[in-house]
FIKOLZA-1660 file (N, C-alpha, C; in steps of 0.1 Angstrom, whole numbers, plus 5000, padded with zeros to 4 digits):
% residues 121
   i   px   py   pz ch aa at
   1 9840 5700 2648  A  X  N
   1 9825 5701 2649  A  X CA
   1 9819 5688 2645  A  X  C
   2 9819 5684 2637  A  X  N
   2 9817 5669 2633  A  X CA
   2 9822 5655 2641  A  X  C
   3 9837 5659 2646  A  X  N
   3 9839 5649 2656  A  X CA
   3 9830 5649 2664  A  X  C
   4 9828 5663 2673  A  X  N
   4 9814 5663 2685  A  X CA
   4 9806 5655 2680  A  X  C
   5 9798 5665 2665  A  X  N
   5 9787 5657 2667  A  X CA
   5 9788 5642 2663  A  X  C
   6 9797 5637 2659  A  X  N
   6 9801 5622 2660  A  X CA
   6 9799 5613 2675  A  X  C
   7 9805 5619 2679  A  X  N
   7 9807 5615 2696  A  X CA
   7 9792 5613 2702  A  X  C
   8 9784 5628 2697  A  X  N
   8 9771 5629 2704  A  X CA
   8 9757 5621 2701  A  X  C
   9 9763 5614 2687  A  X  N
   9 9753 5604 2681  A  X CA
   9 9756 5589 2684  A  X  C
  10 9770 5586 2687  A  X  N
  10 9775 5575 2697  A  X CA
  10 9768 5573 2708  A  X  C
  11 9773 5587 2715  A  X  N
  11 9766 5585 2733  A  X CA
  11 9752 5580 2731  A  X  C
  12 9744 5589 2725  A  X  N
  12 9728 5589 2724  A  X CA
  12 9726 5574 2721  A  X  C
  13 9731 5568 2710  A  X  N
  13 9727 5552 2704  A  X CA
  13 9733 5544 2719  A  X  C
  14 9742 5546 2727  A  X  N
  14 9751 5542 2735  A  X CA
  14 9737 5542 2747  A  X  C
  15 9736 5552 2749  A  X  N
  15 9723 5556 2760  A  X CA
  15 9711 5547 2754  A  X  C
  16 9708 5546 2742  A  X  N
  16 9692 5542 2739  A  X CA
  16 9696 5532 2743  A  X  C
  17 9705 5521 2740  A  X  N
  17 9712 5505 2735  A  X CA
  17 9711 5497 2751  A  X  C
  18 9713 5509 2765  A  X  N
  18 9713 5507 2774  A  X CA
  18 9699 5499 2779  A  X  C
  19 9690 5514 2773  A  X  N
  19 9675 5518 2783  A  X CA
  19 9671 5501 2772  A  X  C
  20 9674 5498 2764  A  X  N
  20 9663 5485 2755  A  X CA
  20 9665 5475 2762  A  X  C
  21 9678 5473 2766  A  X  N
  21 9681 5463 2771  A  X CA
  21 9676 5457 2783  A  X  C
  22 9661 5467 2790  A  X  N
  22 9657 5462 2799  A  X CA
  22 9643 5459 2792  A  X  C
  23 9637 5452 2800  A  X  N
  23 9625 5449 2794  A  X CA
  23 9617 5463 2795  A  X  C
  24 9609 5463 2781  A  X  N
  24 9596 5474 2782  A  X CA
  24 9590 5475 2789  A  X  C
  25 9583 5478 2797  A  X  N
  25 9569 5479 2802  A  X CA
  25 9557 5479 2795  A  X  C
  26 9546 5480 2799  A  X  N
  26 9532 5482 2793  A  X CA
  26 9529 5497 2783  A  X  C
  27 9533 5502 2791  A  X  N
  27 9532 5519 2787  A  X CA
  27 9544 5521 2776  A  X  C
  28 9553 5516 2778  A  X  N
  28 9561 5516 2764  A  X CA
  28 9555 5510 2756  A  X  C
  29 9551 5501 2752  A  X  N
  29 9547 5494 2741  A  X CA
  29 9534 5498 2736  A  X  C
  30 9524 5504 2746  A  X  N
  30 9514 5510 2743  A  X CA
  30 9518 5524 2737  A  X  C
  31 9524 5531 2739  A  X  N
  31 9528 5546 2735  A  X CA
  31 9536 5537 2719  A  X  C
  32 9543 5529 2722  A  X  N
  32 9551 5527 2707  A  X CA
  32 9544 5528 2695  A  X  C
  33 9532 5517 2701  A  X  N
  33 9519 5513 2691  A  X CA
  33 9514 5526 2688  A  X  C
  34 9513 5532 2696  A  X  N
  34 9508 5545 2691  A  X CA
  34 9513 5554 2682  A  X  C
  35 9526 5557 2684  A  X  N
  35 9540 5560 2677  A  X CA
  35 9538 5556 2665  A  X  C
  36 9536 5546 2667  A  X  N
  36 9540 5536 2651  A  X CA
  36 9528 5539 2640  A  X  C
  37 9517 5537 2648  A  X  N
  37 9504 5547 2641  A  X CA
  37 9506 5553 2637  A  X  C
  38 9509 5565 2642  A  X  N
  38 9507 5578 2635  A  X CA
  38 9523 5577 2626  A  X  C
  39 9531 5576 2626  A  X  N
  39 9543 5574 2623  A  X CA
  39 9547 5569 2612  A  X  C
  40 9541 5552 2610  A  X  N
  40 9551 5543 2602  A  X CA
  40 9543 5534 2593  A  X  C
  41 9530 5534 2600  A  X  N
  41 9518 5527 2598  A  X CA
  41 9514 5524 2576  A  X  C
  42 9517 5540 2577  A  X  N
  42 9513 5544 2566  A  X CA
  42 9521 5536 2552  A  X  C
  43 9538 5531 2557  A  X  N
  43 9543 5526 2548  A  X CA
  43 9547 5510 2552  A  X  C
  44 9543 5505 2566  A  X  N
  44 9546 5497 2567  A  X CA
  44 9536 5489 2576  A  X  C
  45 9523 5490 2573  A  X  N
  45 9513 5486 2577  A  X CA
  45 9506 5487 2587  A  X  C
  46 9499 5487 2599  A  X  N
  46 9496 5489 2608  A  X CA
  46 9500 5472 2613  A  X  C
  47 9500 5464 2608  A  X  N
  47 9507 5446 2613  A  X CA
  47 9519 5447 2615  A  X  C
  48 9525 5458 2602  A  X  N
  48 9543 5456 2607  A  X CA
  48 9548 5451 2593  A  X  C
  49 9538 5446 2585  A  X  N
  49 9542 5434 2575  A  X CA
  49 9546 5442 2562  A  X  C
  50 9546 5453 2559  A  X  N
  50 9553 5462 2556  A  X CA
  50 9544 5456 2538  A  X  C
  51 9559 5452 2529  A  X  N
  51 9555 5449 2514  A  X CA
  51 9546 5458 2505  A  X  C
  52 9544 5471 2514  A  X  N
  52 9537 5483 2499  A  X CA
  52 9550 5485 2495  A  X  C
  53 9546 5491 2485  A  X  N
  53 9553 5493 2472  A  X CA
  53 9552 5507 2467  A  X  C
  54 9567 5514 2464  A  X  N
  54 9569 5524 2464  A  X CA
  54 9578 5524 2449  A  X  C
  55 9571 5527 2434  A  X  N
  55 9580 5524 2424  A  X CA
  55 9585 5507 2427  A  X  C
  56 9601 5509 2426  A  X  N
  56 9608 5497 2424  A  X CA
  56 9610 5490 2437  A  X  C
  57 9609 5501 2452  A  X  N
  57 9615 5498 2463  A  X CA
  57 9598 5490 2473  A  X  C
  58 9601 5483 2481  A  X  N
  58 9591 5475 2490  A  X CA
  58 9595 5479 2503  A  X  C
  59 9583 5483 2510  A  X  N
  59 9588 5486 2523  A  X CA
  59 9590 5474 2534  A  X  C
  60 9599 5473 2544  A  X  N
  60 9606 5464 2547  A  X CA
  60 9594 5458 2561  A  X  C
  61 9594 5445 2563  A  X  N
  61 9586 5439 2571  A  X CA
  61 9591 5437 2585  A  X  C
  62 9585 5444 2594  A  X  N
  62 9589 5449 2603  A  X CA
  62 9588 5437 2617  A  X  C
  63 9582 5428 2614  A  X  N
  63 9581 5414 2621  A  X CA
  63 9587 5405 2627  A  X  C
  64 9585 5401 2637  A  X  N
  64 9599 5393 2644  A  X CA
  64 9596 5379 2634  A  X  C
  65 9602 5370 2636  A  X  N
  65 9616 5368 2636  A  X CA
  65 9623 5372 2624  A  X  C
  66 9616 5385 2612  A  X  N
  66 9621 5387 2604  A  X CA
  66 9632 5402 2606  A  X  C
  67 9626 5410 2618  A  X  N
  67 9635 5420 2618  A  X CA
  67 9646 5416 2629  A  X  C
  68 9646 5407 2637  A  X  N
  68 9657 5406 2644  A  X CA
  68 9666 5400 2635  A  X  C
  69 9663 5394 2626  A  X  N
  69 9675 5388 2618  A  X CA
  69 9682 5398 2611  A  X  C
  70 9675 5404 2606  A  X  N
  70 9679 5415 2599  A  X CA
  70 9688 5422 2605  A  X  C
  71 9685 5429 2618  A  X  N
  71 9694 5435 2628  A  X CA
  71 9701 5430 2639  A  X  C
  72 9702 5416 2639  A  X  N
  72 9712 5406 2643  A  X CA
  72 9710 5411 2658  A  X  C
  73 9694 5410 2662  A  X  N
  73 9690 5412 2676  A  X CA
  73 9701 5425 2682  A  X  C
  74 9698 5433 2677  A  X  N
  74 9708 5444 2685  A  X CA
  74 9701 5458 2681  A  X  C
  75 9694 5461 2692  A  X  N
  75 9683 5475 2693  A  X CA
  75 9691 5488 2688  A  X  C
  76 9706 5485 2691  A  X  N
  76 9712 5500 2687  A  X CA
  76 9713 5499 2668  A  X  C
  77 9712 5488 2659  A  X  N
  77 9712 5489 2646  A  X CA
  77 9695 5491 2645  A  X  C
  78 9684 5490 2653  A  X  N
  78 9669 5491 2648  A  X CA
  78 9671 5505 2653  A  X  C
  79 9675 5515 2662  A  X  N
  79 9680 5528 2668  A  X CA
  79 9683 5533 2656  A  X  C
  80 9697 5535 2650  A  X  N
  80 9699 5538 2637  A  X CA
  80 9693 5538 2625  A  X  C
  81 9688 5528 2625  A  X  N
  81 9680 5523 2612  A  X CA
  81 9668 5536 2608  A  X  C
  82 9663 5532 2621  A  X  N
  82 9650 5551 2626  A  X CA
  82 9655 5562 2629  A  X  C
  83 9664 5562 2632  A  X  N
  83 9669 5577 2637  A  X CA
  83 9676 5585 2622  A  X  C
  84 9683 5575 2618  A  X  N
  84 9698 5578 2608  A  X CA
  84 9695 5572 2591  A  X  C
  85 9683 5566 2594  A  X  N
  85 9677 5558 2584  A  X CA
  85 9691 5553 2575  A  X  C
  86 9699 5538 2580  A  X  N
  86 9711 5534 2576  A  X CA
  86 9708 5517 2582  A  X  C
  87 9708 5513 2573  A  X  N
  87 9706 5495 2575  A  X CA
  87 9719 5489 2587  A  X  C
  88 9715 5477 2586  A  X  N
  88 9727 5469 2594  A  X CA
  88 9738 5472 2590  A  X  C
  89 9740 5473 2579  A  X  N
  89 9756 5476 2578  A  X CA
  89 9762 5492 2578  A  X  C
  90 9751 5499 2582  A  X  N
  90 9756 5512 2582  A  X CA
  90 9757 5522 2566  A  X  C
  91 9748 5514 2559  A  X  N
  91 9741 5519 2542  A  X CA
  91 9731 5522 2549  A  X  C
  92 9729 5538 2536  A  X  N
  92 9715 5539 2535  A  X CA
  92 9704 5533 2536  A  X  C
  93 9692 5537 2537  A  X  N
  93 9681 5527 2537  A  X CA
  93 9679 5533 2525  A  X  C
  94 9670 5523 2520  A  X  N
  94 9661 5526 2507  A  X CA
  94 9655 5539 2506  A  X  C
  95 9650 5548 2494  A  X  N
  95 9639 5560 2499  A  X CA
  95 9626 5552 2494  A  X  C
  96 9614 5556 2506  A  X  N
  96 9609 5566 2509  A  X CA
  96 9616 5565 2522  A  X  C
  97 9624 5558 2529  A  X  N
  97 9624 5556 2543  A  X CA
  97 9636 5571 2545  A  X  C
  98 9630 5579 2554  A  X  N
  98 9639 5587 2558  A  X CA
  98 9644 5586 2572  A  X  C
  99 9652 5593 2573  A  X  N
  99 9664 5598 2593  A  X CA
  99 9647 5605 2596  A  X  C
 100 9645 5599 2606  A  X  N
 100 9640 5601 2618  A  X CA
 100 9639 5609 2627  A  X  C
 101 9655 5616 2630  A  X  N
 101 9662 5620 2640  A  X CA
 101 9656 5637 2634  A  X  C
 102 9655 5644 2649  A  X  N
 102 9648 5657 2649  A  X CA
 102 9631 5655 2645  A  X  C
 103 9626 5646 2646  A  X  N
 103 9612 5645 2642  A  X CA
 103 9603 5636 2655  A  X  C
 104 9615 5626 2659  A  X  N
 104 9612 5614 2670  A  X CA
 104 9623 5617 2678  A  X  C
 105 9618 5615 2689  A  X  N
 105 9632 5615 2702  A  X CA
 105 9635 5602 2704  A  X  C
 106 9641 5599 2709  A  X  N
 106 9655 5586 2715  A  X CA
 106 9646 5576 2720  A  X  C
 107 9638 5583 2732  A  X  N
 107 9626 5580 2743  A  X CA
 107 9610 5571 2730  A  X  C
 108 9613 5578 2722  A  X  N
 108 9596 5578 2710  A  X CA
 108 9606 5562 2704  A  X  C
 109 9615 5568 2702  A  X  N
 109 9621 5551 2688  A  X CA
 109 9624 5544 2696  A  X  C
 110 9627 5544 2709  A  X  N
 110 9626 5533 2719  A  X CA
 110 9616 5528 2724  A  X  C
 111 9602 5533 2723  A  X  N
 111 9589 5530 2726  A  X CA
 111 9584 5520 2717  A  X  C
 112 9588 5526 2702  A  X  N
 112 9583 5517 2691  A  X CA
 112 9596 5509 2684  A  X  C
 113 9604 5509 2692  A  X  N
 113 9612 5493 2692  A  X CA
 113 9603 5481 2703  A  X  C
 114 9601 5491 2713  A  X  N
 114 9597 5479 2719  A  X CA
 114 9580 5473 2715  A  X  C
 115 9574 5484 2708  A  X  N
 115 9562 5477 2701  A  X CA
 115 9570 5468 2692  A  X  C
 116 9575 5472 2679  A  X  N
 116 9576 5464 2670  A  X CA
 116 9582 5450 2673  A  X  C
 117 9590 5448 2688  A  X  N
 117 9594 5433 2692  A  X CA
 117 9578 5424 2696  A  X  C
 118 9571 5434 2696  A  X  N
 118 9555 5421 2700  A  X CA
 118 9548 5418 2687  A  X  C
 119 9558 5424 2675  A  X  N
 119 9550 5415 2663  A  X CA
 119 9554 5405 2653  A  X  C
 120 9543 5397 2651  A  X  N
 120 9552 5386 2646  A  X CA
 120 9547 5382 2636  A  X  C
 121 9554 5377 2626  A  X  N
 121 9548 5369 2612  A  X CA
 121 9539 5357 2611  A  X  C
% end
């Protein structure tokens, strides 16, 4: 059972990893921005620039050229990161940041990947 669902969270990140790799369109990025609104906004700004403060933890700056470094330009670790809430290396993220996954579909964290690549520091 676990293997499956192992397998089935592969494919999916395998599938999203695919669809990013083409360029957005308009309507993605506008639906992301939206997404991101209602969604993310609240802990990481409506700019992206993230830095509220939660207790001891800072929420992380969501800005290019600061989050591609982070995720070493590769959509299927910013996939994870929102879906599985688990950093580049496959650690947890910080809390408040939670898994994503069952709340946002594949299609939604792919929308607001491709918003969050139009913002910049």
């Amino acid at each position: 059972m676990i293997r499956q669902l192992s397998y089935a969270i592969i494919l999916t990140l395998g599938l999203a990893a695919s669809a990013l790799a083409q360029s957005p369109s308009a309507d993605q990025v506008a639906n992301g921005k939206t997404l991101f609104d209602d969604n993310c906004s609240a802990c990481h700004l409506a700019t992206g620039a993230g830095h509220v403060k939660f207790g001891t933890v800072v929420s992380a700056d969501l800005r290019a050229p600061r989050l591609e470094n982070t995720f070493h330009n590769d959509d299927t670790l910013l996939m994870r990161a929102i879906m599985q809430a688990e950093d580049q290396n496959g650690k947890p993220l910080s809390a408040p940041m939670s898994a994503w996954s069952g709340r946002l579909t594949t299609d939604q964290v792919e929308d607001i990947i491709a918003y969050l690549k139009t913002l910049t520091s």
